[in-house]
N, C-alpha and C positions, 0 to 999 in steps of 0.2 A: 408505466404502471403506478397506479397511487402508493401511497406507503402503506397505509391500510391492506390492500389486498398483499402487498410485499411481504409480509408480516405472515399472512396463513403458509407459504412456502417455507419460509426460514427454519423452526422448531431446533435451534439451535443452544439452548439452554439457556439460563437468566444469571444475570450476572451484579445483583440487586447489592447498592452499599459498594460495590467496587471501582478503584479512582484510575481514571485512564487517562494519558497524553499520548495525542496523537501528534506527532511532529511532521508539519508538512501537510494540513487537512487541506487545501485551501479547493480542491479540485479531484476528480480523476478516484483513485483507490485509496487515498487517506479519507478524502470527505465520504464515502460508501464508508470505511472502517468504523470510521467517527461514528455516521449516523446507525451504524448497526451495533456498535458498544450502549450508544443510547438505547437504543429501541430496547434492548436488553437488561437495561435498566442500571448500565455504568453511569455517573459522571465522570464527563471525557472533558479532557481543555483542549482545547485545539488549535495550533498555532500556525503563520503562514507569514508570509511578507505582505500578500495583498488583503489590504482593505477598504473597506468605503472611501477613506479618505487617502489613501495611497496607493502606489503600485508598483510589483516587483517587474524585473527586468521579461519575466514572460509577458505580460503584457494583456492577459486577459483582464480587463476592467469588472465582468460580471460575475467574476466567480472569486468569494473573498470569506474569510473568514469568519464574518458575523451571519453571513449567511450558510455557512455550515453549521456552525453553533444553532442558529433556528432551524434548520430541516431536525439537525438532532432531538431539539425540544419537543417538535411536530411527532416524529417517531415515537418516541417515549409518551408520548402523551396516545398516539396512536392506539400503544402497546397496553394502555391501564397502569404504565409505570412508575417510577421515578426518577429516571435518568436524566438528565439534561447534559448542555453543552454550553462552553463557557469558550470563548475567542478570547485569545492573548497574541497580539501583533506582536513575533518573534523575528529575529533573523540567526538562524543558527550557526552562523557563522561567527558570531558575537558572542563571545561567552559570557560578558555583564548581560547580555541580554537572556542569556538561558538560565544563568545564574540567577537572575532576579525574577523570571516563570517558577524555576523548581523550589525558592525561597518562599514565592507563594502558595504555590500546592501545598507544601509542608505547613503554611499557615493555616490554611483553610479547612485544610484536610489531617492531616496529621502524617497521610501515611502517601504511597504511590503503588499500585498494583499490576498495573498496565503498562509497559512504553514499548511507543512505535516508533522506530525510527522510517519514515517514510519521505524523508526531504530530497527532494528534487531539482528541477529546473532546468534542467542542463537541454533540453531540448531545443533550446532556440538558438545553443550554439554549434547543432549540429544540423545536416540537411540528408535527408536518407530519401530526398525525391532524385539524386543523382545515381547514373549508373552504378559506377564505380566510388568507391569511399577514397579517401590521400592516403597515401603512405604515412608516417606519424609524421615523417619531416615535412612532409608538404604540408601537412596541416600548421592552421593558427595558432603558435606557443599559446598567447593570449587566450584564444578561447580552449584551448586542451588544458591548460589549466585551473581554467576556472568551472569546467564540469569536475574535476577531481575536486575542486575544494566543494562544491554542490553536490557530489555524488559520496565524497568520502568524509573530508572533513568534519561537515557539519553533523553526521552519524557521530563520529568520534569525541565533538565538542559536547553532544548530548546528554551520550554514553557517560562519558568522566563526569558531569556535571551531577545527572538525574542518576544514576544507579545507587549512590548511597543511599536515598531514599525509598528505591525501591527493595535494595536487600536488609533495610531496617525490618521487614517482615518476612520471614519464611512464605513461599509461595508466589512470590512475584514473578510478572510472564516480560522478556526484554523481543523486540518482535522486530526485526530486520527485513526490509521490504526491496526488494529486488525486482531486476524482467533477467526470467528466465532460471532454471533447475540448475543445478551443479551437475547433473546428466548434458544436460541443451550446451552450457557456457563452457563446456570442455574443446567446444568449437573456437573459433576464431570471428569475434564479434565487432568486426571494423568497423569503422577506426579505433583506435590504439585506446583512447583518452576514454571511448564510451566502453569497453570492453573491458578496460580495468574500474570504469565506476560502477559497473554492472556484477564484476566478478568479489568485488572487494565486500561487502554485507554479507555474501556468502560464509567467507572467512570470518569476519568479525563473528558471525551468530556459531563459528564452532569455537572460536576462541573466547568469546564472553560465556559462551556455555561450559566450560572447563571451569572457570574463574566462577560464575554463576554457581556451581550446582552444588560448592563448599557450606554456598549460604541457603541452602533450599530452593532456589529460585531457577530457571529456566530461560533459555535463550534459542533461536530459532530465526532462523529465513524463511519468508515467504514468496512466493511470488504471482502475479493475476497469470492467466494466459493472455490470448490477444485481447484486449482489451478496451473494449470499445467508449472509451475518455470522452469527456466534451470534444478536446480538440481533434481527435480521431476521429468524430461524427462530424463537426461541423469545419472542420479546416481540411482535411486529410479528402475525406467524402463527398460532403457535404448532403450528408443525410439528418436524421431525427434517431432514436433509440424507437421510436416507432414504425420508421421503414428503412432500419439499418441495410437488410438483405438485401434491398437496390444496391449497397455497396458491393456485393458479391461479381456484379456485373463485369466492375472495376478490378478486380481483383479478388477471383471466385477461391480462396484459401479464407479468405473473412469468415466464409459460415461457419467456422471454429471457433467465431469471437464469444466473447463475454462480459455481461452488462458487467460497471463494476460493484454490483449491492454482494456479485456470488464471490471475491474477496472480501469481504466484509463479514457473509457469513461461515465464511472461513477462520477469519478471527477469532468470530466469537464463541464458533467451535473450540476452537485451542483453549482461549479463557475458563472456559465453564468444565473443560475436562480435567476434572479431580488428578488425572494421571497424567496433567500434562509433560510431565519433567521425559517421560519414555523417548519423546520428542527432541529433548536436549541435544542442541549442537547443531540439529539436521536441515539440510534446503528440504522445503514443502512447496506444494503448490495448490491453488483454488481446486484445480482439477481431481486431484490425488488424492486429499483431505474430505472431497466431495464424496468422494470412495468410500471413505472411511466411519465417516458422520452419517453419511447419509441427507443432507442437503442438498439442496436445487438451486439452480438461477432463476431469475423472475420469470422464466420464459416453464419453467417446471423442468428444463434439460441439466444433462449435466456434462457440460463441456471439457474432456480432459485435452486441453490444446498443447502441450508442452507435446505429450505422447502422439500426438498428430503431426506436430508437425516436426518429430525425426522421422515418424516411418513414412509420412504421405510426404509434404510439402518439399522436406531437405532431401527427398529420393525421385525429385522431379516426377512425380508420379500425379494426374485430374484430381480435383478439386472431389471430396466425395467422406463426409462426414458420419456417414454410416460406422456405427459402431465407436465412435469417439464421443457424443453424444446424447 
């Protein structure tokens, strides 16, 4: 779907003069967040490892940063706005390297209204096309740790770094990006390594929201449902976002998925609500918030997958999306 027409679905509030970072845009549900804080009429900086001229250990070449920052511009421009998007090559694992992002926003900008914690990666060093997941011992020290430092770490290197900036103003939104509800994740999410980087933003968005709510400011989990990524269409599938449903085939629980523009316009719901603090502390979801708002996905649906798939999917029960929706 064009951005253009993305854009009459959304009606999700304007967010004109407000400064966003999104940590972790490079793909997937930061780059939709990004380009919907734009569309909205944020300036968002958007950070990733992969760029034009490099590339992180995931390995996508085509999907990079400078190229989030321009769908952003494309959006806003789309919208009659003013938003843009600004690419800064981060590794958040490197605190000179956050440190001297969040030393520029403060420059540029004065202030910081937005942050997402949405940094990821860890997927290439897990395989979930296998039956069964390892036991923690059986699994790779090496790579169990290196998703925690990608799943946890870099949230926390952010966090410490960028919060002073954003609670210099009453009203700053801290936005912890997760898969799966503090309902779903009470399960057991094997293996060990992905289950604690999944479970951990949950915690931090109720423990910075404590610490948060002193200074005016708000803290909060989100999470997409299934969520239909580049690499989920094209590596997993091997479909398009244009004839996803062919993946149903493959595995007919898919028709619950969700483009990811309808977390994005989830964001920007939370942004633009005056009352957002009510929210303090809590796991949220695209589907839940969808509820709430009143927003759609590009499709005009509104998918609540979380709530699908405990009572359908996890209760071995046919594929059968009526009423989730």
């Amino acid at each position: 779907m064009e951005i253009a027409e993305q854009a009459e679905q959304g009606n999700t509030g304007r967010l004109d003069g407000r400064i966003a970072l999104v940590a972790g845009a490079t793909r997937g549900a930061g780059r939709a967040m990004a380009v919907e804080l734009g569309r909205a009429g944020a300036t968002v900086y958007v950070t990733g490892r992969t760029t034009r001229d490099q590339v992180s250990e995931v390995g996508r070449t085509t999907e990079t940063i400078e190229g989030t920052a321009e769908l952003v511009d494309e959006a806003a421009r789309a919208a009659g706005g003013a938003g843009r998007g600004i690419a800064v090559p981060t590794d958040h694992l490197e605190p000179e390297q956050v440190r001297a992002l969040v030393e520029r926003i403060d420059r540029e900008q004065g202030r910081l209204d937005i942050l997402v914690n949405d940094i990821w990666g860890g997927d290439v060093h897990l395989d979930f096309t296998v039956e069964k997941q390892p036991d923690m011992w059986d699994m790779d020290l090496a790579k169990g740790l290196r998703i925690l430092r990608l799943g946890i770490e870099s949230h926390l290197v952010t966090s410490h770094i960028a919060l002073p900036l954003l609670v210099r103003n009453p009203g700053g939104l801290l936005v912890e990006v997760t898969d799966g509800t503090e309902e779903y994740n009470r399960r057991y999410r094997k293996p060990l390594y992905y289950d604690l980087a999944k479970t951990a933003p949950i915690r931090m968005a109720y423990d910075l929201g404590e610490e948060l709510k002193d200074h005016g400011c708000t803290a909060v989990c989100v999470t997409p449902g299934w969520l239909r990524s580049e690499a989920m269409l094209d590596t997993a599938f091997k479909v398009t976002e244009e004839n996803w449903r062919d993946a149903c085939a493959q595995a007919p629980h898919f028709a619950i998925s969700e483009s990811p523009t309808y977390i994005g316009r989830a964001l920007v719901a939370l942004a633009a609500d005056p009352d957002v603090a009510r929210w303090n502390g809590q796991s949220l979801s695209s589907g839940g918030l969808a509820q709430e708002y009143g927003f759609t996905d590009v499709d005009g649906s509104v998918p609540d997958a979380w709530r699908y798939l405990l009572e359908v999917e996890s209760q071995g029960k046919p594929a059968d999306v009526t009423g989730y929706r």
